[in-house]
Backbone bond lengths (Angstrom), bond angles and torsions (degrees), N, CA, C in turn:
res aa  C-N    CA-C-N  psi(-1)  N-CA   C-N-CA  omega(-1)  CA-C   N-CA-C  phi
1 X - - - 1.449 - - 1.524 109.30 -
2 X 1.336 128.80 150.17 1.356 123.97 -145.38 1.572 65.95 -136.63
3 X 1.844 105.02 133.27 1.125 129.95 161.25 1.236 133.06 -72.45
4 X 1.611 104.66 -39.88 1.411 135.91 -150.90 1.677 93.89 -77.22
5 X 1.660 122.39 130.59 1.166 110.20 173.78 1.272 101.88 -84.24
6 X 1.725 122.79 157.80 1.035 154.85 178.80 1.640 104.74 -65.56
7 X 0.932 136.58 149.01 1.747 134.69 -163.31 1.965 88.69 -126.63
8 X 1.071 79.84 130.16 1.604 103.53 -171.97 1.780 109.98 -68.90
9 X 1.637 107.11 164.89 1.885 112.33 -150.12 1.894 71.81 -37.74
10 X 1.622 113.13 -77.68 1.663 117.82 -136.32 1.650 100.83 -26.52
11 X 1.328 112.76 -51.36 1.232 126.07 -142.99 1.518 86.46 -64.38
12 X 1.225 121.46 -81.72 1.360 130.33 172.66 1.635 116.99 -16.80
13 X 1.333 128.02 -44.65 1.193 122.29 156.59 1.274 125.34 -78.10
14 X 1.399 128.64 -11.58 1.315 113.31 149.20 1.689 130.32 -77.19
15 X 1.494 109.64 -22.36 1.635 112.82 150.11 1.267 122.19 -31.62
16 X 1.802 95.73 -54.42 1.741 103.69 -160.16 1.615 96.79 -73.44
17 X 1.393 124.61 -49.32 1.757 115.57 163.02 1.282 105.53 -15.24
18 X 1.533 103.53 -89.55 1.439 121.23 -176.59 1.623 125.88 -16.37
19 X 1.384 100.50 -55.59 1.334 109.90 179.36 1.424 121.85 -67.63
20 X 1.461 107.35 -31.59 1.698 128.62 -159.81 1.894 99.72 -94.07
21 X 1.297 119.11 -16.93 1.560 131.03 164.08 1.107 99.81 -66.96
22 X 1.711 114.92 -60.54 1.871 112.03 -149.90 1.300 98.61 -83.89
23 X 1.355 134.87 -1.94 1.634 113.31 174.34 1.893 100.15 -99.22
24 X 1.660 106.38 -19.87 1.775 101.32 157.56 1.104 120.33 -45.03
25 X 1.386 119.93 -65.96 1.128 158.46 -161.82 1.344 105.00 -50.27
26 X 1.284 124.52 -70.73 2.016 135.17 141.70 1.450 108.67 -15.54
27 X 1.115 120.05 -81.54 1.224 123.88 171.32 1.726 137.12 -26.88
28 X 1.317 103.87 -44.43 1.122 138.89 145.43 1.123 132.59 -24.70
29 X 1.398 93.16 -90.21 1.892 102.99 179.94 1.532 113.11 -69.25
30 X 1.724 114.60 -23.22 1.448 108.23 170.30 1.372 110.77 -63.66
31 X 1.377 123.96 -39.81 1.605 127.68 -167.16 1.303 103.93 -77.61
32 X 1.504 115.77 -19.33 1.447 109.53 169.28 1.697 118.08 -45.98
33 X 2.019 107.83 -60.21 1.424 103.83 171.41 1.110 133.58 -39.34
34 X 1.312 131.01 -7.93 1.648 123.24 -159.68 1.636 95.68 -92.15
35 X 1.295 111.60 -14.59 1.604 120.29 179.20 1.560 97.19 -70.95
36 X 1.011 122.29 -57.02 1.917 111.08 172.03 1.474 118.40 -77.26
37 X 0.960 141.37 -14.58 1.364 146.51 117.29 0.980 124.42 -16.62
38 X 1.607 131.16 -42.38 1.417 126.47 -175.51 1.232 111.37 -108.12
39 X 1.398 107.02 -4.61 1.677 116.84 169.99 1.495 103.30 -67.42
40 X 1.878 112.76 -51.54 0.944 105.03 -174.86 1.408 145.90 -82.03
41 X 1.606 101.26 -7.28 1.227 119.66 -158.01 2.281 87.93 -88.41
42 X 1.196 83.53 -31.92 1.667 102.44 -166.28 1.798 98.17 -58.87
43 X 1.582 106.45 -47.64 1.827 115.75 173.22 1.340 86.45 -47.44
44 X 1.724 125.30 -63.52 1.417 91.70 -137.81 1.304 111.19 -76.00
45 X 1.345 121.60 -13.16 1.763 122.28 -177.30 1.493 109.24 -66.17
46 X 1.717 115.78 -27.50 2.011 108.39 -178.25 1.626 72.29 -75.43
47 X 1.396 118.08 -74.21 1.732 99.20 -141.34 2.113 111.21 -54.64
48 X 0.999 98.61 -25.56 1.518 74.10 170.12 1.537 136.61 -107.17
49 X 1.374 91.53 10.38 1.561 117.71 156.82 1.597 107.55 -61.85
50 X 1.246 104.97 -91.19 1.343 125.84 -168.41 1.828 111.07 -93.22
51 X 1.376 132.33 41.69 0.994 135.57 148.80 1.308 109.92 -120.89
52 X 1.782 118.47 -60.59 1.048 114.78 -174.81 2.109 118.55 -99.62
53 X 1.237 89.38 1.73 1.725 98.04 177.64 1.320 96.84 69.13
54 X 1.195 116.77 40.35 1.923 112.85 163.86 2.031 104.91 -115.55
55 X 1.348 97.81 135.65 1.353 110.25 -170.02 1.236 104.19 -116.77
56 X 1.550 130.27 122.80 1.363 127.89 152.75 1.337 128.23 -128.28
57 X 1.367 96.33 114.69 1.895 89.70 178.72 1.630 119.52 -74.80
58 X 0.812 112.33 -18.51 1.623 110.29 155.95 1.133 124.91 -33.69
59 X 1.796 118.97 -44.73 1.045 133.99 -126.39 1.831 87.36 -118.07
60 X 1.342 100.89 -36.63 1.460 116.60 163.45 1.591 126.53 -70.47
61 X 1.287 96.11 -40.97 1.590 94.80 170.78 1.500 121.41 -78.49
62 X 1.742 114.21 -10.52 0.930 115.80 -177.77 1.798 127.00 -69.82
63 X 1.948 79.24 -20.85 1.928 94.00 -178.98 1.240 104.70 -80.25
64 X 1.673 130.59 -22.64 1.288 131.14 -147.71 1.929 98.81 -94.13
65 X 1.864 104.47 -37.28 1.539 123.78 161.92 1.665 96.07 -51.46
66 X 1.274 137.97 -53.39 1.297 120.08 -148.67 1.417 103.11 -104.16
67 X 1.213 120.93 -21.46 1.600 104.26 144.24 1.634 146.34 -60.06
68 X 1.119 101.88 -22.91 1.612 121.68 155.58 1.633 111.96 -70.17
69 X 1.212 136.88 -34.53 1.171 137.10 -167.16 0.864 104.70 -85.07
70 X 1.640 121.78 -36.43 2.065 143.04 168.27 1.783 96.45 -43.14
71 X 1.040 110.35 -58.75 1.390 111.62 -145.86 1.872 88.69 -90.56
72 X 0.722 117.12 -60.22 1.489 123.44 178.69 1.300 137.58 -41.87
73 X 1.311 98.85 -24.61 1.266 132.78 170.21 1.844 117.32 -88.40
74 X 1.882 84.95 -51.02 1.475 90.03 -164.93 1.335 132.04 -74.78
75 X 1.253 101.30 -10.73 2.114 136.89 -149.78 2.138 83.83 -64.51
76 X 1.250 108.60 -52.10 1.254 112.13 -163.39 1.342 112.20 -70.75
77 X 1.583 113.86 -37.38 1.425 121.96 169.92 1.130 113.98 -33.31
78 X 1.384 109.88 -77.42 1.996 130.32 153.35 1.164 112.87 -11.77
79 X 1.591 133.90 -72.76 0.965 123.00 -171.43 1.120 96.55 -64.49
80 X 1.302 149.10 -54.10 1.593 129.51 -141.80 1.499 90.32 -65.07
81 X 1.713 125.44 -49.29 1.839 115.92 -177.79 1.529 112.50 -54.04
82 X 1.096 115.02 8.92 1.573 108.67 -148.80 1.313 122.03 41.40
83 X 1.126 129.21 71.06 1.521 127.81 -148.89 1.762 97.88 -124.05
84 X 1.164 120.80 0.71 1.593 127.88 167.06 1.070 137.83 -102.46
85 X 1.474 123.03 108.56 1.021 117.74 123.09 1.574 110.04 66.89
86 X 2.032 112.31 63.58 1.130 114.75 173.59 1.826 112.18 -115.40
87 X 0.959 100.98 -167.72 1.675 115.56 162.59 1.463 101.20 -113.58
88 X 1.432 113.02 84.76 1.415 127.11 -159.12 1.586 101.00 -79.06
89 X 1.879 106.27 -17.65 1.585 97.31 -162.84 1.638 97.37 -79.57
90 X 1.636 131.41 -30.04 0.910 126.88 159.01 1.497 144.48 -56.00
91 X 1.679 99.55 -45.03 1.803 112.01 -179.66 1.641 91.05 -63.99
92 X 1.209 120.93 -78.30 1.342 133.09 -168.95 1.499 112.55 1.22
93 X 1.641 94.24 -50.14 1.777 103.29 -155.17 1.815 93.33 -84.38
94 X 1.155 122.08 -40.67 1.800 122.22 -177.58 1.798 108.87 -42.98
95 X 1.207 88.75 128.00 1.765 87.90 152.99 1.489 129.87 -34.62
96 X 1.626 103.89 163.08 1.475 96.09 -176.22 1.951 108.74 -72.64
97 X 1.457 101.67 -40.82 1.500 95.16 143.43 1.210 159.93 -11.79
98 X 1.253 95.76 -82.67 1.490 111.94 161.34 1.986 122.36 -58.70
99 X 1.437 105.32 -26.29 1.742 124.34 179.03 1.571 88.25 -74.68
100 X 1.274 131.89 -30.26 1.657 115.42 -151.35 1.586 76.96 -99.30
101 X 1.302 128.57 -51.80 1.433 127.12 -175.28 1.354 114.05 -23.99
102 X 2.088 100.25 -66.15 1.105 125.82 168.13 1.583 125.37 -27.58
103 X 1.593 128.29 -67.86 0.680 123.67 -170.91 1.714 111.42 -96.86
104 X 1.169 107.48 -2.70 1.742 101.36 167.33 1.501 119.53 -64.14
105 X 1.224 98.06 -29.50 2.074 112.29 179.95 1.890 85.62 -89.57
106 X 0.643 124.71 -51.36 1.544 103.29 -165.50 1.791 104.08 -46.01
107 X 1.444 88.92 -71.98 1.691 81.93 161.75 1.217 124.59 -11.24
108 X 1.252 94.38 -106.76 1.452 110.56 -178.41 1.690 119.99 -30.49
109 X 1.275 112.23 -45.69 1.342 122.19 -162.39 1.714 101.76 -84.99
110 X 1.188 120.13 -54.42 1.378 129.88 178.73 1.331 130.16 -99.66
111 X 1.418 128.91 -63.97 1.263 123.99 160.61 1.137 144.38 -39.42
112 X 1.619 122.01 -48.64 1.697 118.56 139.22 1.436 126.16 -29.81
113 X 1.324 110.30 -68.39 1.372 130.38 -164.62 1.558 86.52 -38.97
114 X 1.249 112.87 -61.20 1.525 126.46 -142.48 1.431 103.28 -74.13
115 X 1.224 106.03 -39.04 1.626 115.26 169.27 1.279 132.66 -70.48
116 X 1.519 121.38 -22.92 1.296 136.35 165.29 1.602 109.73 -72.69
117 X 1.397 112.75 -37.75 1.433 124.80 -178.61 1.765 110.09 -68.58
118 X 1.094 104.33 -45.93 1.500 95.80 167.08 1.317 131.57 -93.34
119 X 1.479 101.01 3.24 2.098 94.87 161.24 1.689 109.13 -73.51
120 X 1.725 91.72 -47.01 1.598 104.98 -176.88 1.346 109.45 -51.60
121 X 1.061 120.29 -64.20 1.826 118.86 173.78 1.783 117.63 -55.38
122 X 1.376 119.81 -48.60 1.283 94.50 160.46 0.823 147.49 -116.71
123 X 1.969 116.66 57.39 1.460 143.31 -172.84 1.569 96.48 -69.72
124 X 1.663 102.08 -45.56 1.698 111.74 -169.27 1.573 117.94 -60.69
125 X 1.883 94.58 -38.22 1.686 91.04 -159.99 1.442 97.70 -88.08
126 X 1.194 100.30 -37.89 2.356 92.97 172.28 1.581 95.50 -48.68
127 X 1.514 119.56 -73.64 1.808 108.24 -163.48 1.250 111.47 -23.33
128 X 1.566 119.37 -51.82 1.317 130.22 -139.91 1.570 100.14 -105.75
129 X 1.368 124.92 -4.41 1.444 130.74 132.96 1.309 122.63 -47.92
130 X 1.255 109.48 -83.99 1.732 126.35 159.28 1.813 109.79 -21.88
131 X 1.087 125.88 -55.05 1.438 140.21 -168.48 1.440 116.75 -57.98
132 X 1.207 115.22 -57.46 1.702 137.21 149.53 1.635 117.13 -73.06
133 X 1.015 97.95 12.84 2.098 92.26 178.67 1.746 94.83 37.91
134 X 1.074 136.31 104.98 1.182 127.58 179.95 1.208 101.69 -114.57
135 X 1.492 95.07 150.15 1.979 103.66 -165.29 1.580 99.90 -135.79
136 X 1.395 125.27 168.60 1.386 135.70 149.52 1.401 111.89 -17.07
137 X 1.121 124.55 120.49 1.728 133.55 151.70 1.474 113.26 -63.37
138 X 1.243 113.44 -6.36 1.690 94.27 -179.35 1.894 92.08 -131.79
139 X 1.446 89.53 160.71 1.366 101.52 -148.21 1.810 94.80 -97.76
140 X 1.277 107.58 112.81 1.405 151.38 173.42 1.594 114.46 116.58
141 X 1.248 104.93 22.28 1.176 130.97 -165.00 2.139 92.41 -68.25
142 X 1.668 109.53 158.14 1.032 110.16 169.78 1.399 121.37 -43.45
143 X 1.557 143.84 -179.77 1.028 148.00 146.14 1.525 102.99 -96.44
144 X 1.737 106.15 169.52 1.144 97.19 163.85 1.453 138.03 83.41
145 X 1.269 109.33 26.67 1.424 124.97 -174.39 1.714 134.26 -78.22
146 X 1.632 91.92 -8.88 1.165 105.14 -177.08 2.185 96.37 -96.29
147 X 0.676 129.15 20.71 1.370 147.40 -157.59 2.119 86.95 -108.65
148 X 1.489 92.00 -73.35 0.854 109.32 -172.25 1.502 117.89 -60.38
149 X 1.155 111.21 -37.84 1.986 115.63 170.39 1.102 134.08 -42.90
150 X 2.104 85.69 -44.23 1.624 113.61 157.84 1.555 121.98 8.08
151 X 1.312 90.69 -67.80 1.384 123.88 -151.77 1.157 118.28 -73.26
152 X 1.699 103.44 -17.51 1.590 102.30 166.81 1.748 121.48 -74.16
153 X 1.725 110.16 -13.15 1.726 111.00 173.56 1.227 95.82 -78.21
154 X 2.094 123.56 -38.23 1.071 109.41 -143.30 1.569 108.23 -69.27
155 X 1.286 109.66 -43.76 1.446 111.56 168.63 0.955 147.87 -46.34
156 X 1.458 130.63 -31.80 1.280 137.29 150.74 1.639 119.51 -44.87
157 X 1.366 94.43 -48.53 1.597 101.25 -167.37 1.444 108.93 -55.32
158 X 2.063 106.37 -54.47 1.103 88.79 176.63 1.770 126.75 -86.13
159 X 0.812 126.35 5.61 1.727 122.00 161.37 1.967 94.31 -75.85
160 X 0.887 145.35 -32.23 1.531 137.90 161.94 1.572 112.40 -52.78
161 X 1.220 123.53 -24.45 1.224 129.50 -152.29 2.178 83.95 -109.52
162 X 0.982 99.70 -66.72 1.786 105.46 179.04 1.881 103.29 -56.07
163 X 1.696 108.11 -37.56 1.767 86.87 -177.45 1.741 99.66 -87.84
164 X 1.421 123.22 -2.94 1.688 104.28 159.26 1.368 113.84 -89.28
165 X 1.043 137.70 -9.24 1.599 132.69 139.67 1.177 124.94 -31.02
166 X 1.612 107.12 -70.50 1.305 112.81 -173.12 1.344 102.72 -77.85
167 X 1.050 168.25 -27.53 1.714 157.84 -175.03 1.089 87.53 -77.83
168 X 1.723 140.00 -55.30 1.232 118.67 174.01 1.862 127.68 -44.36
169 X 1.162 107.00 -54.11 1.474 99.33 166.13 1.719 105.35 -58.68
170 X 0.958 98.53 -60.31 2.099 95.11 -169.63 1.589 91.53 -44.56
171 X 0.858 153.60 -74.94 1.076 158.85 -127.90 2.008 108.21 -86.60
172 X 1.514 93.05 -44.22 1.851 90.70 165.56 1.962 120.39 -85.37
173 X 1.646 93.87 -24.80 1.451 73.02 156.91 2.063 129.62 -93.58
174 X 1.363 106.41 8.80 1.593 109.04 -166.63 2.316 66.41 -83.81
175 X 1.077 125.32 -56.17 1.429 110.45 -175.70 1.357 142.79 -78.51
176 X 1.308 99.43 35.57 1.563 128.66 164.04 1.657 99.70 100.06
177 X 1.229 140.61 21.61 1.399 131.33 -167.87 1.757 99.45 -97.00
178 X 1.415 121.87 74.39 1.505 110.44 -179.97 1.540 122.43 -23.94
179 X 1.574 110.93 -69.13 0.953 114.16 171.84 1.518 166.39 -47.73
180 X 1.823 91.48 -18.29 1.260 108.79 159.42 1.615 144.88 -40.82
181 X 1.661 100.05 -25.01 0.890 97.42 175.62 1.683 125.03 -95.53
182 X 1.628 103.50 178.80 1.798 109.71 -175.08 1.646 91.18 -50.86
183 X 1.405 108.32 -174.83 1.283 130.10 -171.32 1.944 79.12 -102.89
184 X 1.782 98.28 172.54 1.436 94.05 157.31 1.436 153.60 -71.23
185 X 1.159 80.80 -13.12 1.581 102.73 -177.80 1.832 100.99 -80.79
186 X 1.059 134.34 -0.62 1.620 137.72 147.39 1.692 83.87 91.97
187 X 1.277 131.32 16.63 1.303 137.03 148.66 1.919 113.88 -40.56
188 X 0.938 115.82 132.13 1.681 118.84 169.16 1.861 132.62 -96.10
189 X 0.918 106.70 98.31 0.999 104.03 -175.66 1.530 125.05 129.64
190 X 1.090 133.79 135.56 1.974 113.97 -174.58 1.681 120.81 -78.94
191 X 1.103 104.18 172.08 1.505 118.13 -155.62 1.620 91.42 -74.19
């Protein structure tokens, strides 16, 4: 017999927040490394460019792969901090209210839309990556490019996955749930 009471729908959808931040959140801070990664990978292409006269585009395409993986990865991180790209002189001044208002329609209104629109559009060109194993055009070039295309479903999904988070909080605190929301520091997820 299970003692423990059961935590009611709200609560339960703020779990599922909870849960749907901390695997962002993972995601995140790993994609963070590829930023010192590309510092380093980037040293070694001047020094063995122009010290020892050795050239690899592999080695080059590899920074250009891990900047795509940065951003592709990271876009959702961001949103979960709220870390984009507002008209701050306006949001700033709205209630905390009116901010959850705010960004519950963005959601809803834009971010889905926008995210559904680019799985649908590039369901074809990933397949047809995948289909041809598509590799580097230049010769020692990476393999494996359709790997990398990936990344155009993968991204959507998860910014779909971070903007049903956040409408979930916007949405349990616009219905009295104080706590739902980020901390101030535009952190995701509770302490």
């Amino acid at each position: 017999m299970n003692n423990h009471p059961r935590p009611g729908g709200r609560a339960r959808l703020l779990v599922l927040a909870d849960r749907i931040d901390a695997v962002i959140r993972r995601i995140g801070e790993w994609a963070t490394w590829l930023s010192l990664a590309m510092v380093l990978v980037t040293f070694a292409v001047v020094v063995l460019r122009y010290a020892f006269d050795i050239g690899s585009i592999a080695l080059q395409e590899s920074v250009t792969y891990m900047h795509a993986v940065l951003f592709m990865l990271g876009i959702a991180y961001t949103l979960g901090r709220n870390g984009h790209v507002r008209v701050d002189i306006l949001y700033e001044r709205l209630s905390r209210r009116a901010r959850a208002r705010v960004d519950l329609i963005g959601t809803l209104l834009l971010l889905i839309p926008v995210c559904v629109l680019i799985i649908w559009l590039g369901w074809a060109y990933v397949a047809e990556s995948w289909r041809v194993q598509e590799a580097s055009r230049e010769a020692g070039g990476l393999p494996a490019v359709y790997l990398l295309k990936t990344l155009i479903l993968i991204m959507p999904i998860l910014l779909l996955a971070q903007g049903l988070s956040n409408a979930l909080r916007n949405g349990l605190f616009l219905a009295g749930m104080e706590e739902a929301l980020p901390t101030s520091d535009g952190e995701i997820g509770r302490a």
